[in-house]
C-alpha positions in Angstrom: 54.0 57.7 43.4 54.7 55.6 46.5 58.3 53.7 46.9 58.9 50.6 49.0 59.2 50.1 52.6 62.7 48.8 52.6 62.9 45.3 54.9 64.1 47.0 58.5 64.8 44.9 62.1 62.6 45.6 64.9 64.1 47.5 67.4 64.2 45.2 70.7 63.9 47.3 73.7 63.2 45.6 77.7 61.4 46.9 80.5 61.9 44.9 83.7 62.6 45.6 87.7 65.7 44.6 89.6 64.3 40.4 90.1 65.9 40.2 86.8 69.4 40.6 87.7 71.0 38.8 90.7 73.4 40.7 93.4 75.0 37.5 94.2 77.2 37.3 91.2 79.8 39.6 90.1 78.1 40.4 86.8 74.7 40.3 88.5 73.7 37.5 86.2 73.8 40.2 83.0 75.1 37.5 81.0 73.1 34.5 81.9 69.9 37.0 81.5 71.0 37.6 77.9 71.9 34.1 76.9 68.2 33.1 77.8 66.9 36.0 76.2 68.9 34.7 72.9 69.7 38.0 71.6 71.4 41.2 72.4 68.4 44.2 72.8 68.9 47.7 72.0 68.2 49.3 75.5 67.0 47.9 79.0 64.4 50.1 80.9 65.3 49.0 84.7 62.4 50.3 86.2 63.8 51.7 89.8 59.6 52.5 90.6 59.5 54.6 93.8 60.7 58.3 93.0 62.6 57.7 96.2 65.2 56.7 93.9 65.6 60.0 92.5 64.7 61.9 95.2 66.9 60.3 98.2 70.1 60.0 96.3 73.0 60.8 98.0 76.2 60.1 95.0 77.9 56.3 94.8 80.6 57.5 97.2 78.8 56.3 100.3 77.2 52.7 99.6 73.7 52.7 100.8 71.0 50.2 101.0 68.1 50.9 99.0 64.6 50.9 100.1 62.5 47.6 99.2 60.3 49.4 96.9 63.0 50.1 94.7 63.7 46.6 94.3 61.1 45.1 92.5 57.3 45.9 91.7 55.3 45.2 94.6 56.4 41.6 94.6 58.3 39.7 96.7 59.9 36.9 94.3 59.8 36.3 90.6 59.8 32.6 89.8 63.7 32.1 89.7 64.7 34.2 92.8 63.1 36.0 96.0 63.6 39.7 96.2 66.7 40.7 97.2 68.2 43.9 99.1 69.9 45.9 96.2 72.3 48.9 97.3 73.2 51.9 95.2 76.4 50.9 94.0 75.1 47.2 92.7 72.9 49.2 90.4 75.4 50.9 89.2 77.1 47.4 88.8 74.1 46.2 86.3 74.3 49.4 84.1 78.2 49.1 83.7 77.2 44.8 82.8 74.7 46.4 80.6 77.3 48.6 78.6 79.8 46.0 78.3 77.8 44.3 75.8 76.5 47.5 74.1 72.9 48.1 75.5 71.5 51.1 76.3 70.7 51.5 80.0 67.5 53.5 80.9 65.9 54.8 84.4 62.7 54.4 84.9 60.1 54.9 88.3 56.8 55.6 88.8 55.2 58.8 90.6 53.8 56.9 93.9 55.3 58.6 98.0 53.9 55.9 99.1 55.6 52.4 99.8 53.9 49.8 97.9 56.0 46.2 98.7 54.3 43.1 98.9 50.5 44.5 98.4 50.1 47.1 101.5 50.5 50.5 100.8 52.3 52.5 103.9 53.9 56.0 104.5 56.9 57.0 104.0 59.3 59.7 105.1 58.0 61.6 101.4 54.6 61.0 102.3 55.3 62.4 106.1 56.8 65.2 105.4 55.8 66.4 101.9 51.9 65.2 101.7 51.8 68.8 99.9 52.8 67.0 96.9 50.4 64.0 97.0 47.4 64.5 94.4 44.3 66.0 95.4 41.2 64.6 94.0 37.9 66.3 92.8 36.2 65.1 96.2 39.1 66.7 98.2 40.8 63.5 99.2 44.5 62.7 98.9 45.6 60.0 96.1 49.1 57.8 96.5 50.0 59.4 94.0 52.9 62.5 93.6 51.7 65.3 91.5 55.4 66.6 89.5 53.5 69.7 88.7 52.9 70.5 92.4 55.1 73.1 94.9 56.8 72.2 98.1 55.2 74.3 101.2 57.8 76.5 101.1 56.4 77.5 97.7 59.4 76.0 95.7 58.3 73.7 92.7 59.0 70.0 92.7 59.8 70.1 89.2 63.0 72.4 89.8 63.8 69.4 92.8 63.1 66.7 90.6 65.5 68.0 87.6 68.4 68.8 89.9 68.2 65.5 91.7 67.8 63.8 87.9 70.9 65.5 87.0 73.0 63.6 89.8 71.4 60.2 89.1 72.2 60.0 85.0 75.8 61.6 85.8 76.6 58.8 88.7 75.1 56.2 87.6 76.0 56.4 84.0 72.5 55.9 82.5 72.2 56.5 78.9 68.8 57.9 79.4 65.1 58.8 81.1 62.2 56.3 80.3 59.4 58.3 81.6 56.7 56.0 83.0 53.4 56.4 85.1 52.4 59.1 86.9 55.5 61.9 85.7 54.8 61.2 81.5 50.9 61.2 82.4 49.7 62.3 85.6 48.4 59.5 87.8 45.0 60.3 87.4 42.6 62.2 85.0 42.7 65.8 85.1 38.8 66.3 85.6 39.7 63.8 88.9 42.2 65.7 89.8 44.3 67.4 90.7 42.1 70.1 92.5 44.5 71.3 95.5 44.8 74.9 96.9 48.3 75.3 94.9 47.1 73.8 91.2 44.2 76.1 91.3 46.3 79.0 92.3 48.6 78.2 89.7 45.5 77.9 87.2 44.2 81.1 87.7 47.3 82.9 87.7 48.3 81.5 84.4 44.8 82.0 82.7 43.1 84.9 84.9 40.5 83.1 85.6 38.5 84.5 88.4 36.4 82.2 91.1 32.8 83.0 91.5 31.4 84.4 94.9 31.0 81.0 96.8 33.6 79.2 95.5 36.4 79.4 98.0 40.1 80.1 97.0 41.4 78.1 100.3 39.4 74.8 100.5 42.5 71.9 101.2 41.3 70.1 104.4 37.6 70.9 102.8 35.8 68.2 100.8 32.7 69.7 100.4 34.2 73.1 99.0 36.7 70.8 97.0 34.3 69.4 95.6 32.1 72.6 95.2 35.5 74.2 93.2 36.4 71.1 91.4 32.6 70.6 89.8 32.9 74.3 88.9 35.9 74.5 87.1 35.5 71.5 85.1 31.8 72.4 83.9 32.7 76.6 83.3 36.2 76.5 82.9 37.0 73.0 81.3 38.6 74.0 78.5 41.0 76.3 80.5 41.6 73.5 82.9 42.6 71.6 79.9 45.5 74.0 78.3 46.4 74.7 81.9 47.5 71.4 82.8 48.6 71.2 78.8 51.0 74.3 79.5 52.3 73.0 82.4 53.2 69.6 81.5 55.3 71.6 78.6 56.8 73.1 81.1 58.1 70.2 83.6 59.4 68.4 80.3 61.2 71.6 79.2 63.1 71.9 82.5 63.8 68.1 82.4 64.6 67.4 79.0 66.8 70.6 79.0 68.7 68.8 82.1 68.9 65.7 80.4 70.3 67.2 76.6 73.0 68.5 78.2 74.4 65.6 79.7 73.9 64.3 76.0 71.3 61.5 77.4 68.1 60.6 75.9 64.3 60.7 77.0 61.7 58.7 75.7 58.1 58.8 77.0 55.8 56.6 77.6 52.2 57.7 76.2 48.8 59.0 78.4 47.3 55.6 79.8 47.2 53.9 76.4 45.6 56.9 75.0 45.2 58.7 71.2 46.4 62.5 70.8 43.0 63.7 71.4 41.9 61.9 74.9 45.7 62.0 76.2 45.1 66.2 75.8 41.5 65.7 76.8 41.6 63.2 80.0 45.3 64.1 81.2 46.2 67.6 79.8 49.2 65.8 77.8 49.7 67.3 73.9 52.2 64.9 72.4 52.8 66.9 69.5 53.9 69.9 71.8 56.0 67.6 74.0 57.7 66.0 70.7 58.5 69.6 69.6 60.5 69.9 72.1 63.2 67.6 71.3 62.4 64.0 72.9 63.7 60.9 71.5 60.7 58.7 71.2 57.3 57.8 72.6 56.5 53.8 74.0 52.7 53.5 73.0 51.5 51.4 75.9 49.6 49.2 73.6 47.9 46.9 75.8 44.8 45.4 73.9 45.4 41.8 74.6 45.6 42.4 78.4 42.1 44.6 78.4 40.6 41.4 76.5 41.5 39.2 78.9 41.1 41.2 82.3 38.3 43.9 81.2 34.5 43.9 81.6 35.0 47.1 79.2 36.3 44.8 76.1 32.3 43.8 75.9 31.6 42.4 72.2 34.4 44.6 71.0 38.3 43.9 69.8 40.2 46.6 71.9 43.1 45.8 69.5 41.2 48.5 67.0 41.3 51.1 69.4 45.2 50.4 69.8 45.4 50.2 66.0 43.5 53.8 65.6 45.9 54.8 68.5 49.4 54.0 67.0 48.3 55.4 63.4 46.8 58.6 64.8 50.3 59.6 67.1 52.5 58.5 63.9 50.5 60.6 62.4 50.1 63.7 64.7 54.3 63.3 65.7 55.6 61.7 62.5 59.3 62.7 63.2 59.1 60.8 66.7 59.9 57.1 67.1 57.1 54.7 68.3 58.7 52.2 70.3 55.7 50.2 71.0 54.9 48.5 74.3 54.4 44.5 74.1 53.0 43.2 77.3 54.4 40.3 78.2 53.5 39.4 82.2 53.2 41.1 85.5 53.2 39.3 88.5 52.1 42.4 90.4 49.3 43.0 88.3 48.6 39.5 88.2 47.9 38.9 84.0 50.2 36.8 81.8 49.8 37.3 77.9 52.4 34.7 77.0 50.3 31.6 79.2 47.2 32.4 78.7 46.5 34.6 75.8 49.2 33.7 73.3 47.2 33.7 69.8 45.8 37.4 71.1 49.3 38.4 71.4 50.6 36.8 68.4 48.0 38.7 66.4 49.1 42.2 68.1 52.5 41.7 67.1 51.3 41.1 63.8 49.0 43.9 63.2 50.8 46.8 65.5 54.0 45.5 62.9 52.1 46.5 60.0 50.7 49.5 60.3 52.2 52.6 58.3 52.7 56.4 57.5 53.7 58.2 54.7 56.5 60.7 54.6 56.5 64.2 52.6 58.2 61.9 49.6 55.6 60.2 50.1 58.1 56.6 51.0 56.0 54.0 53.0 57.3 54.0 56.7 56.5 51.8 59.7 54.8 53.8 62.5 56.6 51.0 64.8 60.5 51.3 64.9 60.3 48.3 67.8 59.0 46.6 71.1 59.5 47.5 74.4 59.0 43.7 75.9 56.9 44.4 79.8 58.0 42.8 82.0 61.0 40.8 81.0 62.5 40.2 84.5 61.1 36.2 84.4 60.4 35.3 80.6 61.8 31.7 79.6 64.5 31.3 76.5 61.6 29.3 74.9 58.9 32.1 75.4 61.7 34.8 74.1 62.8 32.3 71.1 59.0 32.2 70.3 58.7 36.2 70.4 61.2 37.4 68.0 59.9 34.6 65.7 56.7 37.0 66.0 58.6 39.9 66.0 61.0 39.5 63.1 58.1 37.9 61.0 55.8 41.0 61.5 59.2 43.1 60.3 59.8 40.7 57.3 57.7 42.1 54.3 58.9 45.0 52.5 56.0 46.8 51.4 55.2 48.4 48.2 51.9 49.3 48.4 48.9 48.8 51.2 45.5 47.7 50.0 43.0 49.7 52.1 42.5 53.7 52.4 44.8 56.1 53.4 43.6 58.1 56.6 44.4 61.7 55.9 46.1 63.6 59.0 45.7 67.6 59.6 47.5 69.3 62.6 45.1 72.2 62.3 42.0 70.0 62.2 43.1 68.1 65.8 43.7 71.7 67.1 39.7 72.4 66.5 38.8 68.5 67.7 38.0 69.9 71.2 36.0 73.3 71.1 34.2 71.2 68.3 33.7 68.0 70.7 32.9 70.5 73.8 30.4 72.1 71.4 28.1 69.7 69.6 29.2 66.2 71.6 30.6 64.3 68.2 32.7 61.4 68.0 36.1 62.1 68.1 38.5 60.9 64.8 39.7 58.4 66.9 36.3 56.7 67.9 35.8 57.1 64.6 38.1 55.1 62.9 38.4 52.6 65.6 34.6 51.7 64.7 35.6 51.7 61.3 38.4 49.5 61.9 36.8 46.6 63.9 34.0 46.8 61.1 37.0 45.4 58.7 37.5 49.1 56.9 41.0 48.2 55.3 42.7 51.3 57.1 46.2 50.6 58.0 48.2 53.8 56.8 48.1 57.6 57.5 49.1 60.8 55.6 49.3 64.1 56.4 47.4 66.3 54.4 50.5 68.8 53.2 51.9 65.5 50.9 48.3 64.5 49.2 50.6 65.0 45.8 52.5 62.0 46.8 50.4 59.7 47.5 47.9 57.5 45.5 45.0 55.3 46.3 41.8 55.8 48.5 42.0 58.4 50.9 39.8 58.9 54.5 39.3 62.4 55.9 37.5 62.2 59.3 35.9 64.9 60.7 36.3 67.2 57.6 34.1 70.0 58.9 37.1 70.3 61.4 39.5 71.3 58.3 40.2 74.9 57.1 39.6 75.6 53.7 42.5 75.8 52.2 42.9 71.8 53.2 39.7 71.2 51.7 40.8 72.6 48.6 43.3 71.0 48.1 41.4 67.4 49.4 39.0 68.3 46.8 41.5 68.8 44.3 42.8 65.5 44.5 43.3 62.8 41.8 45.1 59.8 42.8 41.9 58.1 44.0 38.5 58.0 45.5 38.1 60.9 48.3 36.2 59.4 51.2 34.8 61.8 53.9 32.8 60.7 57.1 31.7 62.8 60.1 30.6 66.5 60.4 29.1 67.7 57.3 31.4 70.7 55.4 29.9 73.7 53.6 33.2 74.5 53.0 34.0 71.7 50.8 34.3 72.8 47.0 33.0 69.5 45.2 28.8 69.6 45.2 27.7 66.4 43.7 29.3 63.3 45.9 29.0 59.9 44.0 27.4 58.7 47.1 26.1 60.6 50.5 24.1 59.2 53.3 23.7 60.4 56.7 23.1 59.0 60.4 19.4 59.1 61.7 20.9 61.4 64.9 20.1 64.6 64.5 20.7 68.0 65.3 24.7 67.9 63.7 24.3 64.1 62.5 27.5 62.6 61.1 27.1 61.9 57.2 29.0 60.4 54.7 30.4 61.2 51.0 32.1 59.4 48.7 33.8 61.2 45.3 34.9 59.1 42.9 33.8 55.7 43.5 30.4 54.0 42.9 30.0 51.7 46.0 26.9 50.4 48.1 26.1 53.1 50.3 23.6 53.0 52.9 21.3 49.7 52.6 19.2 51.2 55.2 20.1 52.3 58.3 18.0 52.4 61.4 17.4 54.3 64.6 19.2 52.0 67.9 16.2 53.4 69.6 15.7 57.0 70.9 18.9 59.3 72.5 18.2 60.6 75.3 20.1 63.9 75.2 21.7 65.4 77.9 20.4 68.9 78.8 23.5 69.8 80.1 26.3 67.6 78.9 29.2 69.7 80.9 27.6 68.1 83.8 27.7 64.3 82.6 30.4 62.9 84.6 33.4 61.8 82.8 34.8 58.4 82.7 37.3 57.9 85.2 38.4 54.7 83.3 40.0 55.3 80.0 38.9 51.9 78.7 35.5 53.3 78.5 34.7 55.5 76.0 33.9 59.3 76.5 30.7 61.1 76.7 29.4 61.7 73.1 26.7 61.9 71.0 24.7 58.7 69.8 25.6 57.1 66.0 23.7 54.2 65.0 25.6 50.7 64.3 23.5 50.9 60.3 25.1 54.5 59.6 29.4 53.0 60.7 28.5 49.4 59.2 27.8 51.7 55.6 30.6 53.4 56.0 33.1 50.5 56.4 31.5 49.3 53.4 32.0 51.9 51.5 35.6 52.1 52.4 36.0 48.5 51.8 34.4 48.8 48.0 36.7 51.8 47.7 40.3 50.4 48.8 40.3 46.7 47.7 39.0 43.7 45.7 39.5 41.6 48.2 36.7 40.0 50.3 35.6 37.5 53.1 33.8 35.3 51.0 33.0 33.0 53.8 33.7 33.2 58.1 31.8 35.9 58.7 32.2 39.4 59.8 34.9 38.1 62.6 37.4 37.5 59.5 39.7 41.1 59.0 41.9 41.2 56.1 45.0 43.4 56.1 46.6 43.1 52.7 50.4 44.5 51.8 51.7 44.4 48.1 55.3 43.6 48.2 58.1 43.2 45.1 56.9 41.5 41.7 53.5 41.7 42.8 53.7 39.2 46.1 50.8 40.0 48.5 51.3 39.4 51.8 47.3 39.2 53.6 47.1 38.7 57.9 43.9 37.3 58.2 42.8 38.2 62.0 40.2 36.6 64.0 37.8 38.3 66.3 35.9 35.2 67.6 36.6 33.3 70.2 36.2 29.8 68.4 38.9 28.9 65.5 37.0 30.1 62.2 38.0 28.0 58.8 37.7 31.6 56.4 37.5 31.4 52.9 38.7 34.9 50.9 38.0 36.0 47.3 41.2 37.7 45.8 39.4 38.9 43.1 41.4 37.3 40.4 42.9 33.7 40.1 45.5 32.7 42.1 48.5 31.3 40.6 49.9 30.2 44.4 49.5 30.8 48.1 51.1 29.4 50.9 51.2 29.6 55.0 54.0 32.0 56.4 52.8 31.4 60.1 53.4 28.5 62.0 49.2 27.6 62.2 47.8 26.4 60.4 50.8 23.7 60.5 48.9 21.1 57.8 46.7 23.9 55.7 45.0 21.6 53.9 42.3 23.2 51.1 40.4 21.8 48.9 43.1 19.6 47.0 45.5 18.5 49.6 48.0 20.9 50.4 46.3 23.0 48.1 45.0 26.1 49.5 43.2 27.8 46.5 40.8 27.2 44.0 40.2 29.4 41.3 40.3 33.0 42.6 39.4 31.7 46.4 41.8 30.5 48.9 40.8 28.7 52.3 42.9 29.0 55.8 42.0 28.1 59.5 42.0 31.2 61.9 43.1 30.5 65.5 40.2 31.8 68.3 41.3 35.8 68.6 44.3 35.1 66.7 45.9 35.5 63.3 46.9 33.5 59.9 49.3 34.7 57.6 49.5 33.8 54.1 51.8 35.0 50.7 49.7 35.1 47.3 51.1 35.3 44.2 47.8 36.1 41.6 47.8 34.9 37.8 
């Protein structure tokens, strides 16, 4: 039995450099900030960037001048005001402004030595004296970026530095907490890239006892080619060590530093692994979040960037990267269900040079929309948001037009209270993500994640997670991925269950107790294809599916190299397009009535039942041309009307009129979304 998601504001959080604020007047233009903003938020993330912040900080008793790359984010002007020289005590000014009218006031910098201002990246004193810490990469050259896990030459850790130093700054400046960003949450670079230094592989092998094989040399800095010789080695023979190493270690660092920061009674949140689900964020950067969560932060920021990689990728291709943020945010509710999700809404960055709200504003709208709506059960099994808010990035020069016009979005997305969600509930075991990598470093499977990000952009109604200890609570279609990953106790009790059809898609499980699946079809990939079963339900199945030509397979996949971009997907094993299209299908002829009658398969339906039997339907868009979608509810309608702004004039087929019968018609905007309330006879 499910209960109601109870109608909840959107927690409004800011991320924005120092451009935002202006030294020249006595409140540093706090309140003239706000008033355009329109509304008060919750917290302000002043992002500080250089660690030089941290690290050179000297108390407020002295006032000192800070360095340029403190000051802003590359850039040398926003468009309302140049950069200006900011000195310690001013800061302290804006966090004291910031407290007066009751917002929370976070740090935030990034994990570069070098000095980064205006595009040229120089030296600094860090980088001069300390280039110990700078990251080594797999070929044996030095990245910009600092490496928090690394020890000073005089074999003293950074980490113990960097806590101590953190200490001071939170006590002097007042802060009311650490916003973890780039390069300390994640490292700045993948862990099979590096980094492979003299120290990090010392550490290594004294926490795991690895030994190095005759010819691999134990001191190789200042040697690329036996950098490179030791890095290829320990990521083809040793990669799964390599991985719980760094896993350990990052533990570690956030120990010490939340440890620091709980004692001054100040809060952490962290931002995620470059965008990334549980499994790749363990996988590419050594980061668990469920291990980190454990040990007592205050929330993650999902850096949930899909309409930027649409608009400034070559990796987006033919595919929505808003499914592989959607897959994303389910899968961490999921994995650390106590842990807010305060999720990151990209607004502009003049450094990076994109801007969402000029040039991709039905993309966004549609984000807001969909990351709004997505949801997770709890062990009573209530409905919850997996979103408690929005981070807003950058917010330093955002017009009171473009603010009023996002928490319109924002509050809209918020608005429904939710009784039930039409689609299939995604079925979440801690036990089975813990076997997701031997398994994937085994037999070269898709990961759960790429998984149900297929799924998802094939319009498989999955928009809400459970874990698989409260199955008794829930009701309705259920999706286990992966189940040969589950112990068999979990597969009992999946077997056991009544409240709906039981959906399972990847590995095939001897251990599952039920024999004689309603439906079962698998992919045309062997050895270890994926296959499909559906109990209780008769749907489609397969219609056929075909061979995408031959897979060439790898003879030794440890040696493939490994995507150093993380908006490409990882190494795996070929599944054809015919064996995911059948399984969306199935899913969709499980979870709902509702269909895409006409607008093709660029129309997605996300359907919500609220109170007295209201349903709530975002119709998104994946074309880039405005699609005029017609959608079969399944029974007659009895009304419907527009709850977004477009279509402004949603004429149907009798004026106003958007339905006829059981069908109702609505114009989708290119990449965007349509929202519309039915109430069915």
């Amino acid at each position: 039995m499910t209960t109601t998601v109870k109608k909840k504001s959107c927690e409004k959080w800011m991320w924005l450099d120092l451009t935002g604020f202006d030294n020249r007047h006595s409140d540093f233009w706090v309140k003239e900030f706000l008033d355009e903003a329109g509304f008060i938020p919750d917290a302000i993330s002043i992002l500080l960037v250089s660690p030089r912040f941290v690290h050179e900080h000297i108390g407020l008793d002295h006032e000192k001048v800070l360095p340029p790359d403190c000051c802003s984010y590359i850039k040398p002007r926003i468009i309302k005001r140049e950069r200006q020289a900011w000195t310690n005590r001013q800061v302290k000014g804006v966090v004291d402004e910031l407290h007066r009218y009751g917002i929370k006031a976070y740090m935030s910098i990034f994990a570069t030595l070098f000095s980064i201002v205006d595009g040229p990246v120089k030296d600094t004193e860090w980088t001069e004296k300390h280039p110990e810490l700078l990251c080594t990469r797999k070929n044996g050259k030095k990245h910009s970026s600092l490496n928090a896990l690394k020890r000073f030459k005089d074999g003293s850790f950074y980490e113990d530095f960097y806590v101590a130093k953190l200490d001071a700054v939170m006590k002097d400046y007042g802060f009311d907490g650490l916003h973890a960003a780039d390069g300390y949450s994640p490292p700045s670079l993948p862990i099979f890239e590096g980094d492979f230094s003299d120290d990090m592989v010392e550490q290594f092998m004294r926490a795991t006892g690895v030994t190095l094989p005759t010819g691999i040399g134990l001191m190789c800095d200042g040697k690329p080619d036996a950098t490179a010789k030791r890095s290829a080695w320990l990521w083809e023979h040793r990669r799964a060590d390599w991985i719980e190493f760094y896993a350990a270690r990052t533990v570690q660092f956030w120990r010490k530093t939340i440890s620091v920061l709980k004692k001054r009674e100040k809060k952490i949140v962290l931002n995620n692994a470059w965008t990334r689900e549980p499994f790749e964020a363990l996988y590419r950067y050594g980061v668990d979040y469920k291990r980190i969560a454990d040990l007592g932060i205050d929330g993650f920021v999902p850096e949930t960037v899909s309409t930027y990689v649409q608009t400034h990728s070559d990796c987006a291709g033919s595919n929505n990267p808003l499914y592989d943020s959607l897959a994303t945010v389910l899968m961490m509710k999921a994995h650390t269900p106590d842990i807010p999700l305060t999720g990151l809404c990209g607004l502009r960055d003049w450094a990076e040079n994109w801007d969402n709200l000029e040039h991709a504003r039905p993309m966004l709208e549609r984000e807001i929309y969909s990351m709004s709506n997505l949801y997770f059960y709890d062990g009573k099994g209530a409905l919850q948001r997996s979103w408690d808010g929005s981070m807003f990035c950058l917010s330093e020069d955002v017009r009171s037009w473009e603010w009023q016009w996002l928490k319109e979005k924002w509050d809209l997305g918020f608005s429904f209270e939710v009784k039930r969600v039409h689609g299939a509930t995604l079925i979440w075991s801690s036990r089975a993500f813990a076997a997701q990598l031997s398994d994937y470093l085994a037999t070269w499977r898709w990961t759960a994640h790429r998984l149900l990000t297929a799924l998802m952009s094939r319009g498989a109604p999955i928009y809400a997670a459970a874990s698989v200890g409260n199955l008794a609570t829930i009701t309705g279609p259920i999706l286990i991925l992966n189940p040969h990953l589950y112990p068999e106790a979990e597969l009992k009790s999946i077997a056991a269950y009544k409240g709906g059809p039981i959906i399972l898609i990847g590995g095939e499980s001897a251990r599952f107790s039920k024999t004689d699946p309603d439906v079962r079809f698998e992919d045309v990939y062997p050895p270890n294809q994926l296959s499909c079963r559906v109990y209780g339900a008769k749907v489609k199945g397969d219609s056929g599916i075909w061979s995408d030509g031959e897979e060439p397979i790898h003879p030794n996949p440890m040696a493939v190299p490994d995507e150093l971009n993380w908006q490409k997907p990882l190494y795996s094993r070929k599944v054809s397009k015919g064996f995911l299209d059948a399984c969306a299908q199935a899913i969709s002829d499980c979870a709902s009535p509702i269909k895409v009658f006409k607008g093709g398969a660029d129309i997605k339906v996300l359907a919500l039942e609220g109170e007295q039997g209201v349903l709530r339907l975002l119709v998104g868009n994946d074309a880039y041309r405005s699609i005029s979608a017609e959608i079969d509810m399944g029974l007659p309608i009895a009304d419907a009307h527009v709850v977004t702004r477009f279509p402004l004039m949603p004429y149907g087929w009798e004026g106003p009129q958007i339905w006829k019968g059981s069908l109702f018609r609505l114009e989708i905007p290119p990449r965007g979304m349509s929202i519309v309330d039915i109430t069915l006879k």
